[in-house]
C-alpha positions in Angstrom: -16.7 25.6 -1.8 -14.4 23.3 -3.6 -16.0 20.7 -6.1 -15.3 17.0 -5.2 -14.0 14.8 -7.8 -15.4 11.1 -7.2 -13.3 8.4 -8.4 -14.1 4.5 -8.0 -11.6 4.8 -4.8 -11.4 8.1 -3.2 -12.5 11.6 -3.9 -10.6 14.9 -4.8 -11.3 18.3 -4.0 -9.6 21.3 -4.5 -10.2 23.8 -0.9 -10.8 27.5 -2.6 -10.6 28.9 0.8 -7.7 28.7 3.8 -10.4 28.2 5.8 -11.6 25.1 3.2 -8.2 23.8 3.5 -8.6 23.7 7.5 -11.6 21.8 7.7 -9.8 19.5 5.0 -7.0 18.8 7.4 -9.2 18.8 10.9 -11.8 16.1 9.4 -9.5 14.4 7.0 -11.2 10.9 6.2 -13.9 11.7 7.8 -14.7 13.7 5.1 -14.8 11.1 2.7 -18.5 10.1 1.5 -19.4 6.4 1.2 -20.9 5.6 -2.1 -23.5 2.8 -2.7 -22.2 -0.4 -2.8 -22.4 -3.2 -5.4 -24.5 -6.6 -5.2 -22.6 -9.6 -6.1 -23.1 -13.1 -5.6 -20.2 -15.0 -4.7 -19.1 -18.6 -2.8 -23.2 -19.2 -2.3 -24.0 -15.8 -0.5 -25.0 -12.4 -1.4 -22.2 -9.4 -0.6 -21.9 -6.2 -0.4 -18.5 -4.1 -2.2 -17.4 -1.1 -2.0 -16.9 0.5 -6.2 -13.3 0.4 -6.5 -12.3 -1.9 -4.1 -8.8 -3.9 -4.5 -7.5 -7.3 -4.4 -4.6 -8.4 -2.5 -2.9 -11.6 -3.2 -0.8 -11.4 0.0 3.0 -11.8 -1.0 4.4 -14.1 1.1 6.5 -17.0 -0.9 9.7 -16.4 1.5 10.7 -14.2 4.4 11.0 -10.9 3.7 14.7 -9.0 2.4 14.5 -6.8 5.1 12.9 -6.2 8.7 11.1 -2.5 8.8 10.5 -1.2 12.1 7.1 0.0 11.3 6.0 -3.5 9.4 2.1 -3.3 9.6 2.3 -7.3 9.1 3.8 -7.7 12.6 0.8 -5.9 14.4 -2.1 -8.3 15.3 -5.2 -6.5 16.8 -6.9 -7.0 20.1 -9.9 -9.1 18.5 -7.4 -10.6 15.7 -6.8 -14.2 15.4 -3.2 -14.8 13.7 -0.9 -13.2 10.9 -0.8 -14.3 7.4 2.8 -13.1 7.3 3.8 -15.8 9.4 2.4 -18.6 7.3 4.4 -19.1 4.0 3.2 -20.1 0.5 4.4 -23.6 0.0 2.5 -25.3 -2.7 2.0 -22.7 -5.6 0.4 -24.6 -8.2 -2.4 -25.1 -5.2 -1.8 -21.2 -4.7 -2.4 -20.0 -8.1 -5.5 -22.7 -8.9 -7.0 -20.6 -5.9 -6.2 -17.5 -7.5 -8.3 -18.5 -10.7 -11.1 -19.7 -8.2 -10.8 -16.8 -6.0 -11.6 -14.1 -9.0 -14.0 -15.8 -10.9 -17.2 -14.4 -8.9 -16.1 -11.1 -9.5 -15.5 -11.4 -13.5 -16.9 -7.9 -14.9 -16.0 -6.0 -12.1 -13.4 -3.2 -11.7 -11.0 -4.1 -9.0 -7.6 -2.2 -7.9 -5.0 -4.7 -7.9 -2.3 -4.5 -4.6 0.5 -5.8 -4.9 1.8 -6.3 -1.7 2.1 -8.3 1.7 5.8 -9.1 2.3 8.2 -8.3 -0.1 6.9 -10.0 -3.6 9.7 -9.4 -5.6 12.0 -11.7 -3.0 11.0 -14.7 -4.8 11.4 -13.6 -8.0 9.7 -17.2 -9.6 6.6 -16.7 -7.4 5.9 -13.1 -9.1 6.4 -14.3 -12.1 3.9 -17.1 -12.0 1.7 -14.7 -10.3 2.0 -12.0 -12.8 1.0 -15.2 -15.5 -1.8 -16.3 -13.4 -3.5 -12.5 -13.2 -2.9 -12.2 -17.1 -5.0 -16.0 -17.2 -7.5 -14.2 -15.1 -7.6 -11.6 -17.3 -8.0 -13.2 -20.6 -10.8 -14.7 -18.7 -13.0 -11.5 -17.7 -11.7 -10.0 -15.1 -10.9 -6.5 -14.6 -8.2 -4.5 -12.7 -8.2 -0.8 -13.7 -5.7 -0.1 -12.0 -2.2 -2.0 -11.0 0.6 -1.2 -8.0 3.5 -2.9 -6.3 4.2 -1.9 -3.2 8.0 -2.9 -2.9 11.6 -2.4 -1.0 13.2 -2.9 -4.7 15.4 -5.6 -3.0 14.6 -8.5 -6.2 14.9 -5.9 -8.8 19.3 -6.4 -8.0 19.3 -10.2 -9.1 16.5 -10.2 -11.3 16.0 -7.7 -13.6 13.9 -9.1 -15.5 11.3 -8.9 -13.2 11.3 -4.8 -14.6 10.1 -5.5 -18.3 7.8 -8.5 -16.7 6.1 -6.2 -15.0 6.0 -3.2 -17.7 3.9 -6.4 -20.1 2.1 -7.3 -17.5 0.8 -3.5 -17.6 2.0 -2.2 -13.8 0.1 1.3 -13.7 3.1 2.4 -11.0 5.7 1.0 -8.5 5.7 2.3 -5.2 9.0 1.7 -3.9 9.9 2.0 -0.3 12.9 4.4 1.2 13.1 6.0 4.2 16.3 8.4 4.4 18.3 9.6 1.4 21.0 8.7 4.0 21.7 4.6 3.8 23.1 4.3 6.9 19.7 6.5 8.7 17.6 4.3 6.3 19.0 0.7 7.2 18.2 1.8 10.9 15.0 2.2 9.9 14.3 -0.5 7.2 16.5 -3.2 8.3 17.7 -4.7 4.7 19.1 -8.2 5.4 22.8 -8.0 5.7 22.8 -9.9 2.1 20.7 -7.3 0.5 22.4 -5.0 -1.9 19.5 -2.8 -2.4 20.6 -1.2 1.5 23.4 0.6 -0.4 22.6 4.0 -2.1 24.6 3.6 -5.2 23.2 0.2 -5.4 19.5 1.5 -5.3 19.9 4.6 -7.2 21.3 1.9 -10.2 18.5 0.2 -9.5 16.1 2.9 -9.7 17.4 4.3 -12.9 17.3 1.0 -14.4 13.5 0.2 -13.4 12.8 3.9 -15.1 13.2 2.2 -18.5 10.2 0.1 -17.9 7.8 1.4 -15.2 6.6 4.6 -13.5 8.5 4.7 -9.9 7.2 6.9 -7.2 8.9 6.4 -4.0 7.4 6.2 -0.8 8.9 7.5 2.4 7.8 7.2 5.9 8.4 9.8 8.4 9.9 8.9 11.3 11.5 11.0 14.0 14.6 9.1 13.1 14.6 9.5 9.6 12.7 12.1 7.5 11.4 14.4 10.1 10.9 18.3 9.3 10.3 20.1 5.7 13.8 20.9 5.5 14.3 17.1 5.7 11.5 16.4 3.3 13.2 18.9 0.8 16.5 17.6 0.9 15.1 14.2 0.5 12.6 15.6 -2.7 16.1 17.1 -4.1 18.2 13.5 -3.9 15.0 11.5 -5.5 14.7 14.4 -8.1 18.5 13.5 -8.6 17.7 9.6 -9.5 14.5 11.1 -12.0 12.1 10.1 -9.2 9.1 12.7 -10.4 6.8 11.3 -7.6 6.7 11.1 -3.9 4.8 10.0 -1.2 5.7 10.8 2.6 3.2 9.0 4.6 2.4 9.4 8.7 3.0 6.0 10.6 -0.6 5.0 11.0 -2.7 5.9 13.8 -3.2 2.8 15.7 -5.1 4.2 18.9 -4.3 1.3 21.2 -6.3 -1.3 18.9 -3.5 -3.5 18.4 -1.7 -5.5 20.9 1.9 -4.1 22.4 5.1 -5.4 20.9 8.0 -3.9 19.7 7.0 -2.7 16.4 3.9 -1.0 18.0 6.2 0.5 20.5 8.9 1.5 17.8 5.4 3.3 15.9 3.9 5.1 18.6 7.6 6.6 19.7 8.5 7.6 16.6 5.2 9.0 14.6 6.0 12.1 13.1 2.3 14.2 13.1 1.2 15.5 9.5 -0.3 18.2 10.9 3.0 20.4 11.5 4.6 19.6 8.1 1.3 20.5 6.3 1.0 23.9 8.2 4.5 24.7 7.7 4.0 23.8 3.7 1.0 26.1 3.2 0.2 27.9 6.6 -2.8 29.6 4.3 -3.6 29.5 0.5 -2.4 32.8 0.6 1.1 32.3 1.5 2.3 29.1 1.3 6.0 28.1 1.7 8.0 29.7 -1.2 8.2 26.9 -4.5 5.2 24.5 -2.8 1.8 25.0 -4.6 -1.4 22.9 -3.6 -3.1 20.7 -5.4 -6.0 19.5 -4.2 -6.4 16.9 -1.3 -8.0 13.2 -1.4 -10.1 11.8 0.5 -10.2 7.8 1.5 -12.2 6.1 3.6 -9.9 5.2 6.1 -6.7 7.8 4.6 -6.5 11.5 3.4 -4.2 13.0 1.5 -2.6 16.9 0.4 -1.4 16.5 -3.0 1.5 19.2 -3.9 3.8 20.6 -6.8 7.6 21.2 -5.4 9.9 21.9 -8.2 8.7 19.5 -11.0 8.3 17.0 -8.7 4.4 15.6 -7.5 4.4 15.7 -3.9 1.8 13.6 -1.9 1.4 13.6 2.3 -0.9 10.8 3.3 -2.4 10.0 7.0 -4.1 7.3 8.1 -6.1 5.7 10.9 -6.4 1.9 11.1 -10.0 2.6 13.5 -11.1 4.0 10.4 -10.4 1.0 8.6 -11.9 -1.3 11.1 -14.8 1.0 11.4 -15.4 0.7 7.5 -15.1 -2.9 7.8 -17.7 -3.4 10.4 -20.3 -1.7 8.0 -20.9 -5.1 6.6 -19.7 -3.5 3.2 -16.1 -5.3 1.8 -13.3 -2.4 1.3 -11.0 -5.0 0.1 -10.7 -8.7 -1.0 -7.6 -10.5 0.0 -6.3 -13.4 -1.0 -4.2 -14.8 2.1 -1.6 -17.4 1.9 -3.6 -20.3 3.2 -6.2 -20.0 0.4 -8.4 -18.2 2.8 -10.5 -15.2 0.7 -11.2 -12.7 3.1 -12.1 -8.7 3.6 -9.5 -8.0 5.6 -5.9 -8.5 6.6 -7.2 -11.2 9.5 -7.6 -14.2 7.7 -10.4 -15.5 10.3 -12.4 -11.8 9.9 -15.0 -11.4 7.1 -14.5 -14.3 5.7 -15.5 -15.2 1.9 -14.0 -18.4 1.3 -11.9 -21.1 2.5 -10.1 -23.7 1.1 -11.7 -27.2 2.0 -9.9 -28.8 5.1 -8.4 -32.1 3.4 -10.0 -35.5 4.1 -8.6 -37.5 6.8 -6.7 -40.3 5.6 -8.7 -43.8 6.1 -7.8 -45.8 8.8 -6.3 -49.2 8.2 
């Protein structure tokens, strides 16, 4: 039986049998074994946190540069109340005063930081002041063991600066977002604003060689059934980022929603074109004992709402990831926080709602005396 490796955040373990590996894939996060959470007092009330949780302050200083089909910010669930994405961050001194407030409860305590939301690197002045206000925080006791931005590239064009900002500011990796080797297949997917270099190839791949001289890039590709859909695809696609020096790739599943969200176009867009992991995993390693000629397996993680199959393909560190968003709302209905998030009305909260587990709120302001 393989051994798990427990980390703050997920767990690894390395099947020793094909039969191992099966289980693996059949009970994916299910797998996954909650550990005891920490006591802290925060806002006036006791809570409860999952070890290794991360923070979120939700990017979301300007639209976004481009309009993804499968943008998780546009789905709203059945028992939701609004979207953060749709309320913009207009007073940033007020924002990043927050921020200070926000963290200072958890001072001591080892937190993922997230970079992500919207697209944070489209106001490049925002990231900047946010990248300042985390180091503040910082200086100031807290901890974040481990840092990612979760980005389309698009800010990295104009301001490149933002690259060696980021490297001081200590980014563990940049995950950056691309969804066909092919631009024209990945603007049909990804939907770059028409005044976005980055939806041009030789555009991003200067881009991406650029960023390589300050931070560690793994790119993240979701499979669609219009984009990135077989292993032959996912090979051709491993061989062009190989080509950029892009060591590190992620192909993830559109997340399993399982009717908990309510219809629109971009849950219609996800259910129609969900590739299933399953397939691509069995056609990668069928059985420990023969697996597809130049993959080797690695181990597989285990999340509580994600799993993933963690391969070697030609020098390069190949990841597959599924989700389920019931798993996440499951995990989240435990009473136990799986992640702090910092939303863009001030609202502190333990999930992407801003009206759903609710740490703190900004005070309403006092209504202006009547004459």
């Amino acid at each position: 039986m393989a051994s798990p490796m427990t980390s703050s955040r997920n767990q690894f373990r390395v099947a020793a049998t094909s039969a191992e590996l099966a289980q693996f894939r059949q009970q994916a996060w299910r797998l996954y074994q909650p550990v005891a959470p920490v006591a802290v007092e925060a806002f006036g009330h006791p809570w409860q946190l999952r070890p290794g949780l991360t923070f979120t302050p939700f990017a979301n200083a300007v639209r976004c540069t481009a309009h993804c089909a499968f943008c998780s910010e546009e789905l709203q669930r059945y028992d939701g109340h609004q979207l953060t994405a749709k309320r913009l961050i207009d007073d940033y001194p007020a924002y990043f005063a927050r921020l200070q407030a926000v963290l200072r409860p958890f001072r001591g305590l080892p937190l993922g930081l997230s970079l992500s939301g919207l697209e944070a690197t489209a106001e490049p002045q925002w990231l900047r002041e946010l990248l300042a206000s985390l180091g503040a925080a910082e200086a100031e006791g807290s901890v974040f063991d481990e840092k990612v931005l979760y980005t389309n590239g698009s800010g990295f064009v104009l301001s490149p600066d933002l690259a060696p900002a980021l490297q001081d500011f200590g980014l563990t990796r940049l995950e950056l977002s691309r969804c066909h080797d092919d631009e024209a297949v990945n603007q049909q997917i990804m939907r770059f604003n028409r005044n976005q270099p980055m939806r041009h190839n030789a555009v991003y791949a200067a881009t991406v060689r650029t960023l390589h001289q300050h931070l560690a890039v793994k790119n993240s590709c979701i499979l669609t059934r219009a984009g990135i859909a077989s292993l032959p695809d996912v090979e051709r696609y491993l061989a062009w980022a190989a080509g950029l020096g892009v060591r590190r790739v992620v192909f993830r599943e559109l997340s399993r929603l399982e009717g908990s969200y309510l219809p629109n176009r971009f849950t219609e867009w996800i259910e129609a074109e969900r590739v299933p992991i399953e397939p691509l995993l069995a056609a990668v390693v069928p059985t420990l004992e023969e697996p597809r000629p130049g993959w080797q397996y690695a181990g597989s993680t285990f999340g509580y709402y994600y799993y993933n199959e963690h391969y070697r393909w030609q020098g390069t560190d190949v990841i597959f990831e599924t989700s389920s968003y019931p798993a996440l709302q499951a995990a989240n209905a435990t009473g136990v926080l799986q992640k702090l998030i910092l939303h863009s009305d001030g609202t502190l909260a333990g999930d992407w709602d801003p009206d759903s587990h609710v740490l703190s709120r900004l005070d309403a302001p006092a209504a202006a005396p009547r004459p």
